[in-house]
C-alpha positions in Angstrom: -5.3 14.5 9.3 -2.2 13.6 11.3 1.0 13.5 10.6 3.4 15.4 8.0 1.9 14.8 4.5 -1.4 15.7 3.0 -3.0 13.2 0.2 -4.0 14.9 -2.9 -7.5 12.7 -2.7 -8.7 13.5 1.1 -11.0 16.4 1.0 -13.0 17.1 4.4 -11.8 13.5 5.9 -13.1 11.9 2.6 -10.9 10.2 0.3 -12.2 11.3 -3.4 -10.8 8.6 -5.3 -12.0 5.5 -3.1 -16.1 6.2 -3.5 -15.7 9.6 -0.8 -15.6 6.6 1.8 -13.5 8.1 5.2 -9.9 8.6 4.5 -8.5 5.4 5.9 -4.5 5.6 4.2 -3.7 2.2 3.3 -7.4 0.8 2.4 -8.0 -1.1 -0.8 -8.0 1.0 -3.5 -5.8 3.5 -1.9 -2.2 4.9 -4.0 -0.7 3.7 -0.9 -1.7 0.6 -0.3 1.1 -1.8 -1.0 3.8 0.9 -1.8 4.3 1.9 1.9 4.4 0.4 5.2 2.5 1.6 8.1 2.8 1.2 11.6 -0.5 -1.0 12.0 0.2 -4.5 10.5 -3.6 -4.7 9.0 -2.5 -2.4 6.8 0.5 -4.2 5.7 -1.2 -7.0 4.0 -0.5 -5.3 0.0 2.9 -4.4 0.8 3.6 -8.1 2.2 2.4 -9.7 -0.7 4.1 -7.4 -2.8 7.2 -8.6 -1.1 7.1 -12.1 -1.1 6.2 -12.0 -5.3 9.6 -9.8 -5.5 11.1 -12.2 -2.9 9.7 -15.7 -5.3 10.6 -13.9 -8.3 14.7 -13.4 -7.2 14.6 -17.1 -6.3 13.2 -18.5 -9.6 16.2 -15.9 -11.2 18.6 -17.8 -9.6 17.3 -21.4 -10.4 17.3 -20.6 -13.8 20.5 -18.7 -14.1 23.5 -20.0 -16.3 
């Protein structure tokens, strides 16, 4: 594991909660996909969408506002 946190789920390069598949952070079905961003852009795709449904959901706010 690189870098300066340790997930709770990754046990022997195995991630315990997505079927003991390699530890891959940001894969479907991962706690961080789509709360974090990570420096490869493949991984981005939850956190993007994420984004743009906050980002539509301000706009119709202000359409229908007084």
């Amino acid at each position: 594991m690189a870098g300066g946190w340790g997930c709770p789920h990754e046990v022997n390069d195995r991630c315990t909660k997505v079927n003991n598949l390699p530890c891959n952070p940001g894969m479907k079905g991962c706690e961080l996909a789509g709360r974090f961003r990570f420096a490869n852009e493949d991984k981005n795709a939850r956190f993007n969408e994420k984004q743009a449904r906050q980002a539509a959901a301000g706009d119709n706010k202000s359409k229908d506002g007084p």
